[in-house]
Structures are given as structure tokens and as C-alpha cells.
FINUDO-877682 format. One record per residue (C-alpha): residue in one letter; chain; x, y, z. Coordinates in Angstrom, 3 decimals. Each point is the difference from the previous one (the first is absolute). Example, Ala and Ser with C-alpha at 12.3 -4.5 7.8 and 13.67 -1.06 7.14 Angstrom:
2
REC:a:A:12.300:-4.500:7.800
REC:s:A:1.370:3.440:-0.660
This chain:
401
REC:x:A:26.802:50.635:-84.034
REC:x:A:-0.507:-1.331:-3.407
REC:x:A:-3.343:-1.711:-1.045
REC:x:A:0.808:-2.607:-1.813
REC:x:A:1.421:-3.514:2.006
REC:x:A:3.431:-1.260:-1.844
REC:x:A:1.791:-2.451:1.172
REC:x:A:4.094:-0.114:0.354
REC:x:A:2.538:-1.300:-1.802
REC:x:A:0.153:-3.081:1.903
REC:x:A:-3.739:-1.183:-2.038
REC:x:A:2.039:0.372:-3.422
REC:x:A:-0.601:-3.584:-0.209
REC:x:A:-3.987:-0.234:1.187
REC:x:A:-1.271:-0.599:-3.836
REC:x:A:2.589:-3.366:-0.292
REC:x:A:-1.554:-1.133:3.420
REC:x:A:-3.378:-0.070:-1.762
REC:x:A:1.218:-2.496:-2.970
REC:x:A:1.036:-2.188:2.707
REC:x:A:-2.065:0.557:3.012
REC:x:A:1.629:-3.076:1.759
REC:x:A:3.101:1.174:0.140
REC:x:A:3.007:-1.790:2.269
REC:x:A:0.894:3.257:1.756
REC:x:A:-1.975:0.766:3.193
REC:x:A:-0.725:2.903:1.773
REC:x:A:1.388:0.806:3.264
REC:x:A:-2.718:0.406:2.048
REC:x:A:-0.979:1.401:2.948
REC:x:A:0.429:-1.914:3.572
REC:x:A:-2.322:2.998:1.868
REC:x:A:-0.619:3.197:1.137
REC:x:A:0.660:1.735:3.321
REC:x:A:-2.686:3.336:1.321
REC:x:A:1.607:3.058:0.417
REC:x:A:-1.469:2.377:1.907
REC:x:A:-3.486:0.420:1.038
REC:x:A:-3.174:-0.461:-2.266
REC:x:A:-1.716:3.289:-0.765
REC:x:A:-3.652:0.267:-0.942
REC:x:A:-1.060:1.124:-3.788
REC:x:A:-3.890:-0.493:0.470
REC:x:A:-2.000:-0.803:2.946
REC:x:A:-3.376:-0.033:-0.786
REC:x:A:-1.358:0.675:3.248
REC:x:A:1.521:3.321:-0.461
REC:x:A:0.289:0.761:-3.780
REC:x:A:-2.568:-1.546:-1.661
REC:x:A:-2.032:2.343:-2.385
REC:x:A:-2.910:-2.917:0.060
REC:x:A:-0.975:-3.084:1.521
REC:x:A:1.374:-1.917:-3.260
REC:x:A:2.786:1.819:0.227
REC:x:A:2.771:-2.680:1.203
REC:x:A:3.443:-0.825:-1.571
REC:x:A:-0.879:-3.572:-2.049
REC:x:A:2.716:-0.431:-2.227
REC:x:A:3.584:-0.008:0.665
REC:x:A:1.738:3.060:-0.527
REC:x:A:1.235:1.430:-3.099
REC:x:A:1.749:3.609:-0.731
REC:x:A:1.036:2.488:-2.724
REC:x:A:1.307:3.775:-0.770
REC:x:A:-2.269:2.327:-1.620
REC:x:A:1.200:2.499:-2.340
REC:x:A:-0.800:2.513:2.648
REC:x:A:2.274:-2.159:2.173
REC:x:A:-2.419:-1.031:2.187
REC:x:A:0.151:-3.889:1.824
REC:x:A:-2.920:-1.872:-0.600
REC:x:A:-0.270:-3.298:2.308
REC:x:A:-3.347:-1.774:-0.767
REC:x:A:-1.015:-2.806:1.990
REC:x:A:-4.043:0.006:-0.574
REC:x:A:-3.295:-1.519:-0.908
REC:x:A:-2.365:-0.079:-2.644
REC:x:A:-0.332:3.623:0.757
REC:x:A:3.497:2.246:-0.368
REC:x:A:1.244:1.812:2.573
REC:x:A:3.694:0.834:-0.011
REC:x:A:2.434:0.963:2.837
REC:x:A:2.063:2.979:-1.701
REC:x:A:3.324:2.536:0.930
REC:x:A:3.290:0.609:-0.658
REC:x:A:1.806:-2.873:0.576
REC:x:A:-0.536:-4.211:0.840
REC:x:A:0.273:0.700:3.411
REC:x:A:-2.072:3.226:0.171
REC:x:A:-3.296:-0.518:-1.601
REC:x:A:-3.469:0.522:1.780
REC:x:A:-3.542:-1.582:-1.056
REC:x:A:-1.841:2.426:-2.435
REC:x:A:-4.064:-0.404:-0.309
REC:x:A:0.246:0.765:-3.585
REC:x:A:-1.229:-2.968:-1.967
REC:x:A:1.575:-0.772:-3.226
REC:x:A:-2.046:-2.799:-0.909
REC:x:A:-3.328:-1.851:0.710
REC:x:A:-1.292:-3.501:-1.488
REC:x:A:-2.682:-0.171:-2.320
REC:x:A:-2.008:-3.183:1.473
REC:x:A:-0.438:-0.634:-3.259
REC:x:A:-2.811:-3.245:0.327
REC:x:A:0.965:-1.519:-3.501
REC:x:A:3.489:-2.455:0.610
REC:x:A:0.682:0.699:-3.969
REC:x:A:0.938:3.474:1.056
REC:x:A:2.987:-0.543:2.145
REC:x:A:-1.304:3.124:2.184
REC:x:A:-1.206:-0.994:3.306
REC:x:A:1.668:0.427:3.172
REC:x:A:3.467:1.388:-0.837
REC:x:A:3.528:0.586:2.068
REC:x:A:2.460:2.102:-1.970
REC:x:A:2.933:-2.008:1.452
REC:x:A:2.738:0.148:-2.495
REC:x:A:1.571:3.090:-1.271
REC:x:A:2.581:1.468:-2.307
REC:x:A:0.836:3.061:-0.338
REC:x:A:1.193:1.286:-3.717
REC:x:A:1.045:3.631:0.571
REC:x:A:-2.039:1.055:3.004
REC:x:A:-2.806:1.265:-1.467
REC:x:A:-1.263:-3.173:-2.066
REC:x:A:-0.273:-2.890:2.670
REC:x:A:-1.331:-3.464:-1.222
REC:x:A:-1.690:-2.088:2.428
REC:x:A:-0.913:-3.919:0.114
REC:x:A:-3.444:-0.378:1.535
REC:x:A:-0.834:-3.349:2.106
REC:x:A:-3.631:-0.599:-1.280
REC:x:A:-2.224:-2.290:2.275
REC:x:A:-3.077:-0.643:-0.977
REC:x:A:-2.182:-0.387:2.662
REC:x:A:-2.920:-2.640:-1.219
REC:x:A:-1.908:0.279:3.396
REC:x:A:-0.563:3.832:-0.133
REC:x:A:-1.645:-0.311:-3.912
REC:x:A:-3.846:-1.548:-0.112
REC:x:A:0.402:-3.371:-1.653
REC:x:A:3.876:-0.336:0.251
REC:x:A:0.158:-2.484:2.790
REC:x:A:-2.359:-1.872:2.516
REC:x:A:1.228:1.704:2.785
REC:x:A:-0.972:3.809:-0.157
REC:x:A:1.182:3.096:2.173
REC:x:A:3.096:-1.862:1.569
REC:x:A:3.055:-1.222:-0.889
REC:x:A:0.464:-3.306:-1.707
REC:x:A:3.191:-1.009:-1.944
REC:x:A:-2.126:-2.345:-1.936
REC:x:A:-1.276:3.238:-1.754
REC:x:A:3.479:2.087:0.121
REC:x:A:1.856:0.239:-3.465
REC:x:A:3.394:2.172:-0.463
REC:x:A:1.748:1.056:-3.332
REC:x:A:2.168:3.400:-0.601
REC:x:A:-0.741:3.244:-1.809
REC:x:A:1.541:3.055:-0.970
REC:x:A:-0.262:3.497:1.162
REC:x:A:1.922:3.536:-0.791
REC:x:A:0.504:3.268:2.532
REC:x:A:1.107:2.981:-2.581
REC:x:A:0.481:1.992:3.117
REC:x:A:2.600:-1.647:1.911
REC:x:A:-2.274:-2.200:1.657
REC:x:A:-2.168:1.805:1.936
REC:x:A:-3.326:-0.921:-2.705
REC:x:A:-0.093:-3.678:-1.798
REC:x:A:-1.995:-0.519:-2.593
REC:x:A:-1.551:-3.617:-1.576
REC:x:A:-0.231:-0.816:-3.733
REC:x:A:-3.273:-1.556:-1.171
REC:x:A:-0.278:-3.662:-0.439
REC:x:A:1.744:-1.846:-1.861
REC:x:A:2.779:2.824:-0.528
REC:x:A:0.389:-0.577:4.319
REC:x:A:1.344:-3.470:-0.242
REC:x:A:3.022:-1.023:1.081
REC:x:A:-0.283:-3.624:1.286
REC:x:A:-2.401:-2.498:0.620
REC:x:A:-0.438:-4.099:0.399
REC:x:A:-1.219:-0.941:-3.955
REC:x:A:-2.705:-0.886:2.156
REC:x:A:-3.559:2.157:0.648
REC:x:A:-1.407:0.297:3.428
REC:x:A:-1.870:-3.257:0.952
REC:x:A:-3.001:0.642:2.896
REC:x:A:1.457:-1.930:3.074
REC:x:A:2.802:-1.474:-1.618
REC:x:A:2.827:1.992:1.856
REC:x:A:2.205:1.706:1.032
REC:x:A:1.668:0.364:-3.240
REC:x:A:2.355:2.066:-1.842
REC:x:A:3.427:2.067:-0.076
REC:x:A:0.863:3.274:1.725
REC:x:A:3.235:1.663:-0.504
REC:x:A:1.336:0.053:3.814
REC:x:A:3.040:2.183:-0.345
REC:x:A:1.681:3.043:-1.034
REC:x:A:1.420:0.626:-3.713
REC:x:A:3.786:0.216:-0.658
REC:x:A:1.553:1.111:-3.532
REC:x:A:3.109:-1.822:-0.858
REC:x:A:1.783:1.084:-3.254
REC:x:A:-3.443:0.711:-2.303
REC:x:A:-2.332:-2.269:1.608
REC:x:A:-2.440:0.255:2.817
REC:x:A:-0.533:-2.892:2.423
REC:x:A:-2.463:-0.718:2.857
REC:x:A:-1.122:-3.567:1.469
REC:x:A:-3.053:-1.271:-0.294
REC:x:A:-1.972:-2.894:2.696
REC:x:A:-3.090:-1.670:-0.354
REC:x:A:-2.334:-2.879:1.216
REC:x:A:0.139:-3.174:-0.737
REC:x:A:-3.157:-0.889:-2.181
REC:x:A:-2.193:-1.747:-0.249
REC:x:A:-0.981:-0.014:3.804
REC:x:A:1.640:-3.289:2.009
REC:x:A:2.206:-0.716:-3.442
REC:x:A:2.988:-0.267:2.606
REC:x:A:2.060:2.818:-1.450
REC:x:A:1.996:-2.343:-2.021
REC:x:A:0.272:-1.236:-3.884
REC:x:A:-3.505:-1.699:0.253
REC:x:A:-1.463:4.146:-0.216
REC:x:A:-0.885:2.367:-2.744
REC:x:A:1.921:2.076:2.260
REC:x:A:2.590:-1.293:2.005
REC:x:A:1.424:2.169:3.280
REC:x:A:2.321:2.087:0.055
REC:x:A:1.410:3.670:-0.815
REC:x:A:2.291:1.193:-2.948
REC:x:A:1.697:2.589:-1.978
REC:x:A:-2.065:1.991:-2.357
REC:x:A:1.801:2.059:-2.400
REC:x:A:-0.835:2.957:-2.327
REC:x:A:1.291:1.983:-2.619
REC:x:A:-1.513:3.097:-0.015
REC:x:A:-2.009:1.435:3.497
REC:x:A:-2.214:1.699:-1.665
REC:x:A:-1.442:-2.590:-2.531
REC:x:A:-1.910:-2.932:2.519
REC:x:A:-0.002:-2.229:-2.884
REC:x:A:4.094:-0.231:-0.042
REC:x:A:0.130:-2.049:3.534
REC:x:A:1.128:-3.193:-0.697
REC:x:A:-0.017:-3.200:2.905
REC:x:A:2.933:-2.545:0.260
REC:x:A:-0.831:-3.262:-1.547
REC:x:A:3.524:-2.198:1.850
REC:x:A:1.890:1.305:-3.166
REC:x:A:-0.315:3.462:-0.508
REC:x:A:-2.511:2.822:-0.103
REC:x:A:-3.037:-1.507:-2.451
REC:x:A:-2.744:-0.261:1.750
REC:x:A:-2.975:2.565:-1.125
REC:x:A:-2.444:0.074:2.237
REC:x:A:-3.493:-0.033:-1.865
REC:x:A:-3.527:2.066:1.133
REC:x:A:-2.498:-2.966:0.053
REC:x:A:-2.990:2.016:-1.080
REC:x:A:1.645:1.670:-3.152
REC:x:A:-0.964:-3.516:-1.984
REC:x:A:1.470:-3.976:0.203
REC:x:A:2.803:-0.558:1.765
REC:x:A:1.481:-3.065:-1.979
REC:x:A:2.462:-1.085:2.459
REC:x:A:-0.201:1.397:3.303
REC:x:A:2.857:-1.836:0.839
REC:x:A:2.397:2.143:-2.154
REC:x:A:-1.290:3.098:2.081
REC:x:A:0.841:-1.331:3.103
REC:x:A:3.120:0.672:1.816
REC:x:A:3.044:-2.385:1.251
REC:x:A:0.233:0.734:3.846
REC:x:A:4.051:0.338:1.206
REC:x:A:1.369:-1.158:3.513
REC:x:A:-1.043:1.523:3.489
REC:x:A:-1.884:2.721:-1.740
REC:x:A:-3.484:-0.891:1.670
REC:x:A:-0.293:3.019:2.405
REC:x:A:1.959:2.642:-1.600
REC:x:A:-0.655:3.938:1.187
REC:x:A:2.916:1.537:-1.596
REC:x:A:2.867:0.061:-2.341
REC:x:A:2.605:2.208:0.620
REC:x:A:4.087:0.195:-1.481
REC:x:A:2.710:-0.052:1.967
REC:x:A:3.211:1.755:-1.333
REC:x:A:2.258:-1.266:2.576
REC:x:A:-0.709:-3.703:-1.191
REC:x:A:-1.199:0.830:-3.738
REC:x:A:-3.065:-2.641:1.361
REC:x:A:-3.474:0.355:-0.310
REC:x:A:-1.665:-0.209:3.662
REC:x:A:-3.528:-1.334:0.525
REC:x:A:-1.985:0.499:3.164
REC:x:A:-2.694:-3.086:1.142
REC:x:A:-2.684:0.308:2.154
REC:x:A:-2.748:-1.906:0.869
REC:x:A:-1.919:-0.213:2.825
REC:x:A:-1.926:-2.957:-0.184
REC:x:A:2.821:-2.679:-1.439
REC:x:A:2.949:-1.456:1.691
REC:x:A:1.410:-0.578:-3.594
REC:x:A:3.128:1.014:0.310
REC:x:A:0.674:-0.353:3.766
REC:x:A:-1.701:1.950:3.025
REC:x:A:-2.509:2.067:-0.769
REC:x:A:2.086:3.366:-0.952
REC:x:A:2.151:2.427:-2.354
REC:x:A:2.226:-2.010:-2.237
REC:x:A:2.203:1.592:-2.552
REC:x:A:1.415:-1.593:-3.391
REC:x:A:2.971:1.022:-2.407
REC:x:A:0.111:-0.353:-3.519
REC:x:A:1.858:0.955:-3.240
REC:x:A:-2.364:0.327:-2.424
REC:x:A:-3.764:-0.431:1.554
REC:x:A:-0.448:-3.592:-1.218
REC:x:A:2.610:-1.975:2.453
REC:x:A:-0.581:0.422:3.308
REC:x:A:1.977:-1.134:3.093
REC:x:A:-1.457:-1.762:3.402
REC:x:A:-2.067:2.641:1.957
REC:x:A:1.674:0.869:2.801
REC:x:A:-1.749:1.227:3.468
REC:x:A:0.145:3.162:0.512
REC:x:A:-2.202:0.300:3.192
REC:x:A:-2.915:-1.559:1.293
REC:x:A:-3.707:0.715:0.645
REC:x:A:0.590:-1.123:3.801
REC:x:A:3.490:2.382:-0.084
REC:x:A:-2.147:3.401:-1.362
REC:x:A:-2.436:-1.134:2.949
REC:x:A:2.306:0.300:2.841
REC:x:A:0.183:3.895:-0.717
REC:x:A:-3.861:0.513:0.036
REC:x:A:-2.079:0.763:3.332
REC:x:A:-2.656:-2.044:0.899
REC:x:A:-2.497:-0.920:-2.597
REC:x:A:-0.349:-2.271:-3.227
REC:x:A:1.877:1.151:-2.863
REC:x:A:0.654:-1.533:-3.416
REC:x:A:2.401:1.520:-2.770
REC:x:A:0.012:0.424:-3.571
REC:x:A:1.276:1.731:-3.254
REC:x:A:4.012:0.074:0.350
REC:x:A:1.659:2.095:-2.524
REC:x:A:3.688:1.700:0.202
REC:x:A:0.345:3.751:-1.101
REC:x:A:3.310:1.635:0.394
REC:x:A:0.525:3.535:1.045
REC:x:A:3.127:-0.162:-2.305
REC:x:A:-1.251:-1.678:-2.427
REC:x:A:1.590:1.482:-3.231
REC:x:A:-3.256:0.056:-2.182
REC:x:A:-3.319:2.001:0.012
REC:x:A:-1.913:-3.649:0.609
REC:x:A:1.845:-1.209:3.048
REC:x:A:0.993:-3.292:-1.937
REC:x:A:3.839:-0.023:1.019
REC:x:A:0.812:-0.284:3.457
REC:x:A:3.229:0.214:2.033
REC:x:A:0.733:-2.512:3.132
REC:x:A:-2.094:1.894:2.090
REC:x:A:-3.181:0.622:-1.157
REC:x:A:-3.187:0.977:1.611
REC:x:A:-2.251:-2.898:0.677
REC:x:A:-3.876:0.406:-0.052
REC:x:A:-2.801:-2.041:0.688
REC:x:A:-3.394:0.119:1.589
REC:x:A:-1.321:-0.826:3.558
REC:x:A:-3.658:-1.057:0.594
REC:x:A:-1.670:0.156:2.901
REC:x:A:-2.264:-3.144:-0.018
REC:x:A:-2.373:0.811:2.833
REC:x:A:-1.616:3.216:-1.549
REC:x:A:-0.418:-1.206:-3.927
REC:x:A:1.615:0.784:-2.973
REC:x:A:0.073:3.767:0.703
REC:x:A:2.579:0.632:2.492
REC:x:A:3.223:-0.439:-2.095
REC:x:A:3.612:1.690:0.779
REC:x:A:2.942:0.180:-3.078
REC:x:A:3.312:-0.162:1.769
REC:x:A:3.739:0.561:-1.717
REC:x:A:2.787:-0.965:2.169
REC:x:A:3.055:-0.293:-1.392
REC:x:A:2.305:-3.277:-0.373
REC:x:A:3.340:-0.990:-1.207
REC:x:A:0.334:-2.817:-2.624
REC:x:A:2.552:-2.073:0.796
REC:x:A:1.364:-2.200:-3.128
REC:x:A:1.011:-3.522:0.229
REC:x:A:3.767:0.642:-1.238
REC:x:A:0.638:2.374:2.826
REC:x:A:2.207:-0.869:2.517
């Protein structure tokens, strides 16, 4: 399997997309997905887990290392990984590759961090995206609420992290040399939530590296619309070189200009220019994936808490070049995943699709039927007692008879 992601012939013309992102044509689309098979259990951490904190809290992502070895992380702000020799084959490993710094001071980008975007280069030099929260109510004289959660005090931004061998040790850089992405805003003491967090996967396509980014509308009660600094919703972020943070750029409606700008280097003049332009339906996105039988970008959307699209559920979206998206379109419902559970109270999360034929070492492409994961929680015994399923589905495209 080769470790770099290229895409086929049929993206020849991504780059022309780009200079005019609102093109006529229109993507295909998906019109839903069918299960195949039974749902098979990747981590249960009633039986698996190597702590308490242990639990899958991200949705899953994959890669080949050079010793050919599957990594499928789905973790915390601790990493554990679930390792072996193929996608469908790996068991949970109590080796931790990386723990968060709790770093008090917000300047640092460093608190509480989940390595939840990878890419590996060759198999033994794996980059990873780190989802930074900072986490007001656990530092003295960060927020007026202290020693529990408070989203008033919660502020997310992105930072960059390097395994040298094959992903089983990540390493930080020291501040500011760990930035990837930020609001052009500091940290404000009970002003939030604020912030971005890169909420997907990376994909290469041609020489470029691409991963979507959400965030929270800000200031708090703005409405999410024009009237914020930071208006709601999720978009492309693209960069030129993985291993140089500095290179990600964010879409700005036209193209690829936005740089995004730490707010404690110095004046920000206009935070405005550092501030991406959000793109249709991407609120909730888990995952981007490419699909060679359609030559279509596929997004998967969850959210638990928001009827935005429809019932509460998986929806799936089809592009052609990550900017224009199509109408979600339902995959399955909360209430449907319910019907298969035994008694009790369970919520989902974290929906991602990794292929067990994909052709590239980071399980970006994907056939018809890929392997679909996500996480059940059992919501009568806390946020410990967490399963990661894969079950596999068949896409079925809207141009299909």
C-alpha cells in the first residue's frame, strides 16, 4: 500500500474548480446507504479500557505504518490506539502515545489535547492535527466557575504534532512553533465557547493537503450569522506543505487566502481578514473521504443535539472539489441505530468512514462499501462507558437505477 493519498485521473480538473468555485456542474450525490451485515465491536470500554479516561472521543481515523501496521485512533486527550494487521483486525493497545500538557497559560495553545487528524508521509513520519481546548474552569483565575465544566470558559484552536516512529510516540513543538489555527481572537474569561477545531480527517489531492475546519459562533448569542466576528459554520482549510503549520491556508468565498493569525504574537490589524468564509451544510462534519466510483468528495454529518438538517442522524454529502456541497441526505437516524440496542439510554457520536480497500495508507478513498464507525454512549452510567462500532454499508448513488 503506498503512503502517499493521490487522487485519479478523473480530479485532472480539481485546480480549475478552485478559480471558479461556483461552478454550473453538480455533483451526483448520494440518495443513501443500506447496512450490510452485522456491526462488530472495535472498543468496548467496559472490557478494553487501559484507564478510566480511556474512552473512544473522537471519530475514527486510520493509517499504515511503515511496519505495516493499522492504526485506528478514536481517543481523548490522552492517546490510546487500537492497533493490528488490518482495518478490520485491530485490538486496543495500553501504550500511550501522547498525553496533554494542561498547560494553564491560553497563549500556549497546550492544554487539553486530542490528536484527531492524521497523515501519514511514509509510515514512519506521521503528522498529526491536535484539537486544543482550553479548559478556563480547571486554571485558578480563568473563569468564575472552577473545577467543572463551563463552556463560558472553554476555548478551541489547532496545533501541530509529529510521530518519527510510525505513530506509536507524538511529540509537541514549543509555543509559538505549535500553532496551526486559532480565532485572531485571545481567550476572554467567560466569554465562550469560542474557537475552531479541525473536525475531520486530511486528504492529499494532487500537491495539496486538505482537512475541514468548524467552529462557534462568537461572540456568545451573536446568532451565528453576519452580525459575528465569527459567523457559523465549517470549511475547507488547505495547505501546502504538512510539515510547515504556517502553510495552512482557510477559504475566504474565493479561493484559499485566508491566514489564520496567533493573537498573542502582537496586533492583529484586521481580524476580519483571518477569519474564514463558512461553505454549505458543512456545520457537523466528521469526515471527508473520496470516492473513486463517483470522482466526488463525500462528507459525513453528525450531530446529536440539532435537527439541522432533518432527524436527528447520519447524513452524507457529495462534492467535487470541497467547497460546493450538495443537500445532505439521511443516511439513518438516531431513533433507527436505537431499535438495535437492548434496553437502556444510549446516545451516538463521532461518524467517520474507513475502507478496508481503501487504496491509500490514510484510509481517505473509499469504495461503495465502506466500513462505517461511530460511537455508542451509554447515558445512564456517565461518560465512561463508550463502545466504537464498524458495520459496514453500501452507498447507493443518486444516478443508479
Amino acid at each position: 500500500m503506498k503512503p502517499s493519498f493521490h487522487l485519479a485521473c478523473g480530479l485532472l480538473a480539481f485546480a480549475s474548480l478552485f478559480a471558479n468555485p461556483w461552478a454550473d456542474a453538480q455533483p451526483s450525490g448520494i440518495s443513501g446507504i443500506t447496512f450490510v451485515g452485522p456491526r462488530a465491536v472495535v472498543f468496548d470500554t467496559a472490557k478494553d479500557s487501559c484507564r478510566l479516561i480511556d474512552i473512544p472521543d473522537a471519530p475514527a481515523r486510520a493509517f499504515v505504518d511503515y511496519l505495516g501496521v493499522v492504526h485506528v485512533v478514536s481517543s481523548g486527550s490522552v492517546l490510546w490506539q487500537n492497533l493490528g494487521p488490518t482495518l478490520e483486525t485491530v485490538t486496543h493497545s495500553c501504550d500511550v502515545a501522547y498525553y496533554s500538557h494542561h498547560d494553564p497559560n491560553p497563549a500556549d495553545f497546550d492544554d487539553n489535547t486530542w490528536l484527531d487528524s492524521f497523515y501519514s508521509i511514509d509510515g514512519q513520519q506521521i503528522v498529526a492535527l491536535g484539537h486544543m481546548e482550553y479548559h478556563g474552569w480547571s486554571h485558578p483565575g480563568e473563569c468564575a466557575v472552577q473545577g467543572q465544566y463551563d463552556a463560558a470558559c472553554w476555548y478551541n484552536a489547532d496545533t501541530f504534532h509529529v510521530s518519527n516512529d510510525g505513530g506509536y510516540h507524538f511529540h509537541s513543538f514549543q509555543p509559538p512553533a505549535n500553532y496551526i489555527l486559532s480565532l485572531p481572537y485571545p481567550y476572554v474569561v467567560n466569554d465562550g465557547p469560542e474557537g475552531y477545531s479541525i473536525d475531520t480527517n486530511i486528504l492529499k489531492v494532487g500537491d495539496s493537503y486538505y482537512a475541514m475546519v468548524t467552529d462557534w459562533p462568537w461572540p456568545t448569542n451573536c446568532g451565528g450569522t453576519s452580525n459575528c466576528f465569527v459567523p457559523w459554520g465549517g470549511a475547507p482549510i488547505r495547505a501546502s506543505n504538512i510539515l510547515d503549520p504556517t502553510s495552512w491556508r482557510g477559504w475566504d468565498g474565493q479561493g484559499f487566502n485566508v491566514t489564520f493569525a496567533d493573537p498573542y504574537l502582537g496586533p492583529i490589524l484586521d481580524p476580519m481578514d483571518h477569519v474564514y468564509t463558512p461553505v454549505p451544510y458543512m456545520n457537523y462534519v466528521n469526515a471527508i473521504n473520496y470516492s473513486a466510483t463517483s470522482n466526488l468528495f463525500v462528507a459525513t454529518l453528525f450531530d446529536p443535539f440539532n435537527a439541522f438538517y432533518g432527524p436527528p442522524g447520519l447524513y452524507l454529502s457529495t462534492s467535487p472539489d470541497l467547497v460546493n456541497w450538495s443537500q445532505p441526505v439521511l443516511g439513518v437516524t438516531v431513533e433507527q441505530l436505537q431499535l438495535q440496542e437492548p434496553p437502556g439510554n444510549w446516545s451516538y457520536a463521532y461518524f467517520s468512514l474507513l475502507d478496508p480497500n481503501s487504496a491509500d495508507a490514510n484510509f481517505g478513498t473509499i469504495t461503495d462499501t465502506p466500513d462505517l464507525h461511530y460511537v455508542r454512549l451509554d447515558d445512564n452510567h456517565g461518560p465512561y462507558v463508550r463502545v466504537l462500532f464498524r458495520q459496514k454499508i453500501k452507498l447507493t448513488w443518486s444516478n443508479e437505477n
